[in-house]
C-alpha positions in Angstrom: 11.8 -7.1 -5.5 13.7 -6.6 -9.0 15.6 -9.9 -10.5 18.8 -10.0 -11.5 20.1 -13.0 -13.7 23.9 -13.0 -14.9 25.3 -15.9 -17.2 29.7 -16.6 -17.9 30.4 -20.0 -19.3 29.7 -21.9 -22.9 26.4 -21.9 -23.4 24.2 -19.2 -25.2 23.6 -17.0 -22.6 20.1 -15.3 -24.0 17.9 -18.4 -23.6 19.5 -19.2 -20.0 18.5 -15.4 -18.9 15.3 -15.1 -20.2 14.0 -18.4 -19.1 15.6 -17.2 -15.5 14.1 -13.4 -15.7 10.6 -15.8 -16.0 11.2 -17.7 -12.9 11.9 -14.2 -11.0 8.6 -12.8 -12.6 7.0 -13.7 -9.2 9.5 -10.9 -7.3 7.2 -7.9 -8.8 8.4 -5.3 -11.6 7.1 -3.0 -13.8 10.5 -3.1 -16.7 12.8 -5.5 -17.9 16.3 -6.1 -19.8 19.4 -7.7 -21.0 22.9 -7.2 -21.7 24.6 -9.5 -24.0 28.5 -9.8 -25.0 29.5 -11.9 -28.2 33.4 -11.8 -28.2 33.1 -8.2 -30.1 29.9 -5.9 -29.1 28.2 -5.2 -25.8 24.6 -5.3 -26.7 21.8 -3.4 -24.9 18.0 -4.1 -25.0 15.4 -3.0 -22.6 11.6 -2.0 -21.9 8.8 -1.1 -19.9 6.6 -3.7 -19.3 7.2 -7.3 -19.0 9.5 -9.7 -20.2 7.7 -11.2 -22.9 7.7 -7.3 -24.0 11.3 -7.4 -23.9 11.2 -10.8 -26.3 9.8 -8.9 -28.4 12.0 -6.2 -28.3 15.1 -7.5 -28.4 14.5 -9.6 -31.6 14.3 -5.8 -33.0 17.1 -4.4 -31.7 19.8 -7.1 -31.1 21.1 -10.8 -31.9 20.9 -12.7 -29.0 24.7 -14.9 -29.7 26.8 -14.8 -26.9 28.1 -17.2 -23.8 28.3 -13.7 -21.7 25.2 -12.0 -20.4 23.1 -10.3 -17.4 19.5 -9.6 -17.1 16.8 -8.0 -14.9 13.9 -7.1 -14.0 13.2 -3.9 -12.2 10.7 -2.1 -9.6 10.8 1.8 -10.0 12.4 3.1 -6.8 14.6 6.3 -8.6 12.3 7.3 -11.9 9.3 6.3 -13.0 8.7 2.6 -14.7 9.9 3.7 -18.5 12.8 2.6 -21.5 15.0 4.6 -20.2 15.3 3.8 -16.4 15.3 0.0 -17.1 18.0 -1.9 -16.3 21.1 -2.5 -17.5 22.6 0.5 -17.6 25.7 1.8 -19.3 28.6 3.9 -17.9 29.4 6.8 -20.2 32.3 5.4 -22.2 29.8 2.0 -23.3 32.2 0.2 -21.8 30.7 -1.0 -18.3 27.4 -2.1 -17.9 25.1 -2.7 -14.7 22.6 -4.5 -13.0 21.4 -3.3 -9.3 18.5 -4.1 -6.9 18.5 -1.9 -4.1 18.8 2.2 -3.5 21.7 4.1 -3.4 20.8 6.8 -0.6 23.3 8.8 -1.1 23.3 8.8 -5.0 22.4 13.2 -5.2 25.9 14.2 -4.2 28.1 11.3 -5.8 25.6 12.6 -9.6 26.6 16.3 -8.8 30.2 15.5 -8.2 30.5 13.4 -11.5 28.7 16.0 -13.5 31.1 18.3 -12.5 34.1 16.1 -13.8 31.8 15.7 -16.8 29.6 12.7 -17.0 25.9 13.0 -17.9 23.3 10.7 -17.4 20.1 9.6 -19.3 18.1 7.9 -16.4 16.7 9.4 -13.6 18.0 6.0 -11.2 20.6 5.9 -8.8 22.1 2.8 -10.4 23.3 5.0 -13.8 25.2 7.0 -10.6 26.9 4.0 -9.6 27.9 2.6 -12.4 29.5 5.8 -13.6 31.3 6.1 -10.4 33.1 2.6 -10.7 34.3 4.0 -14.2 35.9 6.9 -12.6 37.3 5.0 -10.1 38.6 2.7 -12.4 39.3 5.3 -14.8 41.7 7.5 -12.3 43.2 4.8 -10.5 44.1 2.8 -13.3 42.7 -0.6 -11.7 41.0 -3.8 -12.6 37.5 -3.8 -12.4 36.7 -5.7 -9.4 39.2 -3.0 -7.7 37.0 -0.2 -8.7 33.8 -1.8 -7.8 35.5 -2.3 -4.5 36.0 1.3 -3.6 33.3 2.5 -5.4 30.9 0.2 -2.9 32.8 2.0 0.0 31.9 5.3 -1.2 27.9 4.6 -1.1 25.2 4.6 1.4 22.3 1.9 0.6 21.5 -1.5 -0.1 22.5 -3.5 -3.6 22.8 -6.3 -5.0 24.4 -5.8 -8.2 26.3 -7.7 -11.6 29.0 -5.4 -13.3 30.3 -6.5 -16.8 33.3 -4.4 -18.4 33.2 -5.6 -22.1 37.3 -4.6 -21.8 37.8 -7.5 -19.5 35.3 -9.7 -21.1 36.3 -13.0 -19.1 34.7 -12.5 -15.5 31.3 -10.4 -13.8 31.6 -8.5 -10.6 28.6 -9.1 -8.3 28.3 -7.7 -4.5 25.4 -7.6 -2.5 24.5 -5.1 0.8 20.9 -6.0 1.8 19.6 -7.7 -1.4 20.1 -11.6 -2.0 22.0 -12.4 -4.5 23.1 -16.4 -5.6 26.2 -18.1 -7.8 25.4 -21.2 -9.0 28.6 -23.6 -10.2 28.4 -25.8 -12.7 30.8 -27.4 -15.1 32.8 -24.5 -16.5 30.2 -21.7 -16.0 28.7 -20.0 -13.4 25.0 -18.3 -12.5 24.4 -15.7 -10.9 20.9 -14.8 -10.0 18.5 -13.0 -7.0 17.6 -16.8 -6.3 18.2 -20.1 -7.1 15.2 -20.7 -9.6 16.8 -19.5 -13.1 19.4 -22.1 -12.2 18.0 -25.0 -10.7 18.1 -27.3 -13.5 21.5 -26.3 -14.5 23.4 -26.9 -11.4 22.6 -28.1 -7.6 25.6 -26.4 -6.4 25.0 -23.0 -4.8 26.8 -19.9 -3.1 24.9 -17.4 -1.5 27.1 -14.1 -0.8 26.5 -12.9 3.0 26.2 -8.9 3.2 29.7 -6.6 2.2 30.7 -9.5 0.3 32.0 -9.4 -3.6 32.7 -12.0 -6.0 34.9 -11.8 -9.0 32.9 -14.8 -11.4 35.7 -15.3 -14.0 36.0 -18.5 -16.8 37.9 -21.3 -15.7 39.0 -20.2 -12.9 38.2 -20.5 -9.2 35.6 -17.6 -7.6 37.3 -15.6 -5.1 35.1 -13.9 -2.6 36.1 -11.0 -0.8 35.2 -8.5 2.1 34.3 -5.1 0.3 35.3 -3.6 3.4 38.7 -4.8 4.0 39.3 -7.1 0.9 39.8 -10.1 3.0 39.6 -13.5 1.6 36.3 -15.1 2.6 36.1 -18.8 2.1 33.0 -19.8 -0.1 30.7 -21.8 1.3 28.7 -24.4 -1.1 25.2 -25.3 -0.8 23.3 -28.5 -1.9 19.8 -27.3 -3.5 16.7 -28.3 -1.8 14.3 -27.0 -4.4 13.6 -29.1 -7.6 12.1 -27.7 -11.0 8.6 -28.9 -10.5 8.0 -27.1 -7.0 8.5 -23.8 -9.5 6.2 -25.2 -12.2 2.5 -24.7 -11.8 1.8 -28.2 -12.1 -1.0 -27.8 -14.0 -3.3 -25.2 -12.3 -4.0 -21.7 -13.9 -1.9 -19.3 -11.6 0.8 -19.9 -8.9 -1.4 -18.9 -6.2 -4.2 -21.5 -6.6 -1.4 -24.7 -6.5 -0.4 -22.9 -3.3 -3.0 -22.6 -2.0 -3.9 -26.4 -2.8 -0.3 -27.5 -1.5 -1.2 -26.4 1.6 -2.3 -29.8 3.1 1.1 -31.6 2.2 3.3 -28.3 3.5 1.2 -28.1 6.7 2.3 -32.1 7.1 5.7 -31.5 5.7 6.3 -28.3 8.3 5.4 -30.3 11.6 6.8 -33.7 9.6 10.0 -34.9 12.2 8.7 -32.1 14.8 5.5 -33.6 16.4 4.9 -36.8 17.4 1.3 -36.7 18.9 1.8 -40.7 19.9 5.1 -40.0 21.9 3.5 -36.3 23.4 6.6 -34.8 21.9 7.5 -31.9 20.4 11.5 -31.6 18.9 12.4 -29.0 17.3 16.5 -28.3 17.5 16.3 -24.4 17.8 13.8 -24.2 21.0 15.7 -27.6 22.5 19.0 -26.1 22.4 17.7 -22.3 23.4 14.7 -23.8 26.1 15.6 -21.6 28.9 16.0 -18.1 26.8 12.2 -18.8 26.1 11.1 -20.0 29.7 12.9 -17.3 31.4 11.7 -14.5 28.7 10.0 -11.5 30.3 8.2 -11.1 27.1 8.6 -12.5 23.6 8.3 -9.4 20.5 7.5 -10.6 17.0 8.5 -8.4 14.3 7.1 -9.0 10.9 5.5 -7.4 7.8 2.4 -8.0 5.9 1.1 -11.5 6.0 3.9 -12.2 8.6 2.4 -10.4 10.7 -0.9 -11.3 11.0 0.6 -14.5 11.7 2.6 -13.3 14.3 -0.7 -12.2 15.1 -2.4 -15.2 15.8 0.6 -16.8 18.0 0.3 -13.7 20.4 -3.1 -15.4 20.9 -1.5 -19.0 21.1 1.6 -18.5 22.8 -0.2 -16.2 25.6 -2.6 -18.7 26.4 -0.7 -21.8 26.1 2.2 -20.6 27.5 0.9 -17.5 29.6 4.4 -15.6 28.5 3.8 -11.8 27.3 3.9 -11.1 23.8 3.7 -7.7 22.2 3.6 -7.7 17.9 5.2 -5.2 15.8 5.6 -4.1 12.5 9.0 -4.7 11.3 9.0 -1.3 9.5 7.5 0.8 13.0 9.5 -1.1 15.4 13.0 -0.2 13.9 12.7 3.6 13.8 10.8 4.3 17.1 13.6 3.2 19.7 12.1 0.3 21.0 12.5 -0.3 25.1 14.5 -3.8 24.7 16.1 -5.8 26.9 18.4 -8.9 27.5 15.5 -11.1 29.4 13.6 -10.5 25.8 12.8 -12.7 23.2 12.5 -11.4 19.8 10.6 -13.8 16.8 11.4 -12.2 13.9 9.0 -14.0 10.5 9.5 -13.4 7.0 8.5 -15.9 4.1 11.5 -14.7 1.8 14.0 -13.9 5.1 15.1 -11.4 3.0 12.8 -8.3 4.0 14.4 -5.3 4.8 12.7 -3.6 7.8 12.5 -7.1 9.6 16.2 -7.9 9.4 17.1 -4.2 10.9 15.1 -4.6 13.6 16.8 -8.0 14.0 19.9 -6.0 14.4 18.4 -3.3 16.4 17.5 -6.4 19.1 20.5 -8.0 18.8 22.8 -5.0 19.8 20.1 -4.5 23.0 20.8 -8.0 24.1 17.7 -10.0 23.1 18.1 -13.6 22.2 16.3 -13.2 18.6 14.8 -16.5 16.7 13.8 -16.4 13.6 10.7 -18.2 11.2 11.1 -18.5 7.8 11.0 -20.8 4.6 14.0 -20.0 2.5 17.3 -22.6 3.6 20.7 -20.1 3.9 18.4 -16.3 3.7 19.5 -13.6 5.6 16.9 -13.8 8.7 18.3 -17.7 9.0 22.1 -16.0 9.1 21.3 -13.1 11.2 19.2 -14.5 13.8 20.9 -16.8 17.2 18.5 -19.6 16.2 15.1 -20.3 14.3 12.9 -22.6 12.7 12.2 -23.0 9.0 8.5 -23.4 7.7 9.2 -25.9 4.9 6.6 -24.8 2.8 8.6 -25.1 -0.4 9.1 -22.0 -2.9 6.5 -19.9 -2.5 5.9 -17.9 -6.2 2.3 -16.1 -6.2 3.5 -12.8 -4.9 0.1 -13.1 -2.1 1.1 -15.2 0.5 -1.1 -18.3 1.6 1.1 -21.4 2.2 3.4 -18.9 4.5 0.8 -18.3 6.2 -0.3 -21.4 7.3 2.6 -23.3 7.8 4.1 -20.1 9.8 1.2 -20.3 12.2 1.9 -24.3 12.5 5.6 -23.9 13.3 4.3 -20.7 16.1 1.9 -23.5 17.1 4.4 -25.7 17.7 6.6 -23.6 19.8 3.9 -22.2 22.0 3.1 -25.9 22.6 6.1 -26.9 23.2 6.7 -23.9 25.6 3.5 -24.9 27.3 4.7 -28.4 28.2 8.1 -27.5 29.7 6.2 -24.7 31.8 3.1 -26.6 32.8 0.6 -24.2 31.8 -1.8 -26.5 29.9 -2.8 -29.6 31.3 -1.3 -33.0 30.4 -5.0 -33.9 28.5 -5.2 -30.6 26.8 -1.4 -30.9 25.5 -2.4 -34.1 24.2 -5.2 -33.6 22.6 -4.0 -30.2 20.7 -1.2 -32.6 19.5 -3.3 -34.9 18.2 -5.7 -32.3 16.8 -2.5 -30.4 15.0 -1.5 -33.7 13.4 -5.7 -33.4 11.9 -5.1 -30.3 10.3 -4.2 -31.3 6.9 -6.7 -33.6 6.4 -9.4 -30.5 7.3 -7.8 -28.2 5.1 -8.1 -30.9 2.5 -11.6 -30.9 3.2 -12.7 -27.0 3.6 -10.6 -26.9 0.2 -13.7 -28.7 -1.2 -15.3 -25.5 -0.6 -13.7 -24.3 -4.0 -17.1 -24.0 -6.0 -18.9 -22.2 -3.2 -16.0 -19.8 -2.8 -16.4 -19.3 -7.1 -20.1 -19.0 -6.9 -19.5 -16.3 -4.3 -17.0 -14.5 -6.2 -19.1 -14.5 -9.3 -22.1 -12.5 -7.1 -19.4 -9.7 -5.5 -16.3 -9.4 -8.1 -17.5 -5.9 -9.0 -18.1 -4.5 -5.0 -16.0 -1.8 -4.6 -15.4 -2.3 -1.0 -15.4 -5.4 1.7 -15.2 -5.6 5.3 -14.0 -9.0 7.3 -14.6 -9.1 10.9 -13.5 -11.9 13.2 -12.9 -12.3 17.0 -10.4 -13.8 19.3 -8.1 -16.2 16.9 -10.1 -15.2 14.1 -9.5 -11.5 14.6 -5.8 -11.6 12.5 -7.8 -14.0 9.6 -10.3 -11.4 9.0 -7.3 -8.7 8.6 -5.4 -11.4 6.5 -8.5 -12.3 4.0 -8.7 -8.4 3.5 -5.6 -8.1 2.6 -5.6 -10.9 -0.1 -8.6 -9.2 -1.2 -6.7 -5.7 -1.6 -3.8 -7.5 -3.0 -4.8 -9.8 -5.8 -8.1 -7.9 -6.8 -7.9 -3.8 -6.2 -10.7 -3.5 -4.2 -10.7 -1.6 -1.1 -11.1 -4.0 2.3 -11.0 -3.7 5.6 -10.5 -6.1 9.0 -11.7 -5.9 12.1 -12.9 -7.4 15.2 -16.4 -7.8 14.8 -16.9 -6.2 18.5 -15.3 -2.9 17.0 -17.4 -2.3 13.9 -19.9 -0.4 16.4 -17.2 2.1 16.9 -17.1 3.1 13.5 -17.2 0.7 10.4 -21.1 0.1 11.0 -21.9 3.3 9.6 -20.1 2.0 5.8 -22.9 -0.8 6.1 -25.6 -0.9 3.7 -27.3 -3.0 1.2 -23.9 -2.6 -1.3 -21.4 -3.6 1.1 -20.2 -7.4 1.5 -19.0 -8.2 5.1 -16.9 -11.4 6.0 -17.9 -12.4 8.6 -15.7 -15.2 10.4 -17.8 -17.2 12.9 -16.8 -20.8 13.7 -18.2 -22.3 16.7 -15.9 -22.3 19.5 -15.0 -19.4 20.7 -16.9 -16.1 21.0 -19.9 -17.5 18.4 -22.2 -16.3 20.3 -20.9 -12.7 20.1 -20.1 -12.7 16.7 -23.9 -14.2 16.4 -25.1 -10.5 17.6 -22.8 -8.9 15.2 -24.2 -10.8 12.2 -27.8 -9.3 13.3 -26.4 -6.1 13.7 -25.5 -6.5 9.9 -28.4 -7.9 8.9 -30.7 -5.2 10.2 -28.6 -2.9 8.7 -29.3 -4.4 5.1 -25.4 -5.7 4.9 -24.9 -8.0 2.9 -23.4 -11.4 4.7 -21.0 -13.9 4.0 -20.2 -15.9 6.7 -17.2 -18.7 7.3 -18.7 -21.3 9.6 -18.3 -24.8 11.1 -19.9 -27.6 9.1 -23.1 -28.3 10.7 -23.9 -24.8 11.9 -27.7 -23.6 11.3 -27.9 -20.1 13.6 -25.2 -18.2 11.4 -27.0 -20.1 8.3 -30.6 -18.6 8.9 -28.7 -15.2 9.3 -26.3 -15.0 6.4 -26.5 -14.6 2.7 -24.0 -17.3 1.8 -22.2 -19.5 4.1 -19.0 -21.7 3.5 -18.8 -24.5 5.6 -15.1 -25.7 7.2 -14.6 -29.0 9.6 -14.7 -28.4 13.4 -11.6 -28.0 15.1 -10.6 -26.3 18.5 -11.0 -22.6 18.2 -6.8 -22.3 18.9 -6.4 -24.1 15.9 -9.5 -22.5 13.4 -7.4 -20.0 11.8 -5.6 -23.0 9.8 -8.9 -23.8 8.5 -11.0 -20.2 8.3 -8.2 -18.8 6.4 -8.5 -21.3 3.3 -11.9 -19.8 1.9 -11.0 -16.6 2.2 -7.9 -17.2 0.1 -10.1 -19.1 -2.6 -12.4 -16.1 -2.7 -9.9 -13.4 -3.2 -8.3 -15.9 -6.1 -11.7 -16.1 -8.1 -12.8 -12.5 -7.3 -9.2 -11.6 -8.8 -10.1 -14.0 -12.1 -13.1 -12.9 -12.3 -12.0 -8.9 -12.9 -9.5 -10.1 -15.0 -6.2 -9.0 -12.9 -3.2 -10.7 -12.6 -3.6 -12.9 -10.1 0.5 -14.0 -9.4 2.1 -11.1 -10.3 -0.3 -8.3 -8.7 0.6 -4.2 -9.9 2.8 -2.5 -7.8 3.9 -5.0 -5.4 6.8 -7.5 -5.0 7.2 -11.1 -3.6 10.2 -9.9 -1.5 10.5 -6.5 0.1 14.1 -6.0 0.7 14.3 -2.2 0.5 12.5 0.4 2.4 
């Protein structure tokens, strides 16, 4: 959540950050600004709303010259979403300005002690503290400014990732991070700073990502020196190659973010297991299980600790791992997990997944299993994030950047790389037989072919859409594998369209959500063939004679669910292990053209963000 984009070197900075504040659209925020230095003036425009509103601003307010800049995008945390709270902010003097992501906790004391020595403040944030603190610091010690930001940062309690510009030492930008990404890209005589590498990809493939309690003074033409804010020890920079390209963060073409995502999906399934399986050879390689084989076979039980959509995911490999592999597996909330003293122990194994590994409550309970002794492993899709720093091993899920702020190639190429492990597990144990290894392998290495084909169920999904988009509640239901999906397509419901949804397993809407059912509410009903089908075939009647209105995700083929429901959408057969891979895809395409249809933003959804990385 919040962007932050900072520019030093000779270009015009104002086209370089607002083309970069686009590309961090996708993070979530509700204001937007810049900060712009021209040899002489520090200028200052900002808004709430987005950042085309601030386009508009700013060609108001300010001229846009200058090879020195930072920008941002913000997500209320201290103040409501207004003009005033946006970022940057200015220290009292004018001289300093700032750009933060994160919370200051303990921002109420440090603002009564510098009210006393006579500052005041015009925003309600916790970042107008800060940056008036590194001007008294700097101020009474009579240092440099990367000194003052140094103790400053020593003196606070919280999370940040922030840019500081002092238009007094206009040659260089201070930028630390503690808990919130934050990138420098090199190029030829100038430098980028940004939450990500997007608003410099076509600039520069050179890239350093600061690890947490790390500072960087950026200065022209001369060499970035890192430092420990802690200790002010040298750190030597580490520079990494780009993987991304400009046209994975383009939308190639479709409307929103979220449909090419969702139509990516076959290639990123292929691309995730691509080098891993090789369903010929019966083998299964993947360098972070291979190297860590006996912390898994000799686990007691494996955790997974994730948020959101990571967690239904995590969901469905309790399912996979437990009967593959027959080890334990208890899943947790990230957010729960970390605060509820946990009993953990050195014969566990902890899977932490996170698209962004950047999430907050995820990468504390990382820490909280680490210090207990648990060998921790982590899943996600972003090369040189925290969770891939933090954790003793892992996997990435090569899914590409992933922009629409509702997740749906995480999801799928999360469950393939869990697939994989549990497999892989499986073999090494002996708890599936040699012709049921097999054949999942060869049925995995199917899969993007059959989401290619229950993507063809795009126009039913629509047609669907167009006869619910103004329900004001849903309910999904699904059993065994297909229990998580159903809490997953309610949730991309809720997140992309504003209307309420719920998931269940379809055996527990008697205890409960039957009594919501009548002949205005749309159910979900999940129901391929393998599996408990004929179970969830008794729930559907329940439905029915309860006027419900029913639309049912089924295997191709299937004529007991059709005679039943009020719309089907049809998906290939696969094995029932395997069906939330498929099941999964039309309840994503619904939830997009529902979303359309009411006219929300579909990619950028209100009030949430893409990454989560405060509490």
């Amino acid at each position: 959540m919040c962007g932050i984009v900072g520019y030093i070197g000779h270009r015009e900075a104002y086209p370089i950050i607002i083309k970069g504040l686009k590309r961090l659209e996708y993070r979530g925020y509700d204001s937007a600004g810049v900060a712009l230095y021209d040899g002489k003036d520090l200028k200052l425009s900002k808004t709430k709303g987005k950042v085309s509103d601030l386009e508009e601003r700013v060609v108001k307010e300010i001229t846009t010259n200058g090879t020195i800049g930072i920008g941002h995008t913000r997500w209320a945390t201290h103040g409501v979403p207004n003009d005033v709270n946006s970022h940057p902010h200015l220290s009292n003097s004018g001289n300093l300005a700032i750009i933060h992501n994160g919370i200051i906790e303990n921002y109420e004391p440090l603002k009564k002690e510098l009210i006393k020595r006579g500052y005041t403040f015009k925003s309600d944030t916790d970042t107008e503290v800060l940056v008036n603190l590194i001007e008294e610091v700097q101020k009474n010690e009579n240092i440099k400014l990367g000194k003052a930001v140094q103790i400053a940062l020593n003196q606070v309690v919280g999370a940040y990732a922030i840019c500081v510009f002092d238009k007094q030492k206009p040659d260089e930008i201070v930028v630390a991070r503690l808990g919130s990404p934050l990138a420098i890209g090199i190029g030829e005589g100038e430098f980028f700073i940004a939450s990500d590498a997007s608003p410099f990809i076509e600039y520069t493939s050179n890239a350093i990502y600061l690890e947490d309690e790390e500072m960087a003074i950026v200065r022209l033409n001369k060499d970035l020196k890192i430092r420990k804010i802690k200790d002010d020890s040298l750190v030597d920079p580490y520079i990494q190659e780009l993987q991304m390209n400009l046209e994975q963060i383009e939308k190639g073409g479709y409307d929103h973010f979220m449909m090419k995502e969702i139509y990516e999906q076959p290639n990123v399934i292929k691309d995730t297991y691509r080098g891993r399986l090789h369903a010929n050879e019966g083998l299964i390689k993947m360098a972070g299980i291979e190297d860590n084989i006996d912390k898994f076979l000799n686990a007691q039980r494996i955790l997974i600790v994730a948020c959101g959509t990571s967690w239904h995911a995590g969901l469905v490999a309790e399912y996979i791992f437990e009967e593959f592999a027959r080890i334990p597996v208890e899943v947790e909330y990230a957010s729960e997990f970390r605060y509820r003293n946990p009993i953990i122990g050195d014969k566990d194994v902890l899977i932490a997944i996170s698209q962004s590994g950047e999430t907050a409550d995820t990468l504390a309970a990382i820490k909280l299993a680490k210090e207990r002794g648990a060998f921790v492993f982590g899943v996600c899709n972003v090369v040189g994030s925290s969770i891939s720093r933090e954790t003793h091993a892992g996997a990435y899920t090569h899914a590409g950047p992933e922009i629409g702020v509702a997740s749906t190639k995480a999801f799928t190429t999360q469950i393939t790389v869990l697939t994989m492990i549990a497999l892989r597990l499986a073999k090494a144990k002996g708890t599936l037989s040699i012709s049921d290894y097999h054949r999942y392998l060869s049925e995995l290495e199917t899969i993007p072919e059959k989401v290619q084909e229950a993507l063809n169920t795009n126009e039913k999904s629509k047609e669907i859409a167009a006869v619910f988009k103004d329900a004001t509640n849903f309910l999904y239901l699904g059993r065994g594998y297909n229990f998580p999906v159903a809490l997953e397509g309610a949730l991309k419901l809720k997140e992309i369209s504003y209307i309420h949804a719920e998931g269940y397993p379809a055996a527990e809407m008697k205890h409960g959500p039957i009594a919501l059912i009548d002949e205005q509410m749309p159910v979900v009903v999940i129901a391929p063939k393998q599996g408990h089908y004929d179970k969830v075939v008794s729930n559907i009647q329940e439905i029915k004679s309860r006027s419900g209105k029913i639309i049912a995700v089924v295997t191709k083929g299937d004529e007991q669910v059709r005679a039943l429901a009020d719309h089907i959408i049809e998906i290939p057969e696969t094995s029932d292990a395997m069906s939330p891979l498929l099941t999964t895809i039309p309840l994503q395409l619904l939830s997009y053209h529902i979303a359309v249809m009411r006219g929300c933003n579909v990619d950028q959804p209100r009030n949430l963000a893409k990454s989560v990385t405060v509490e």
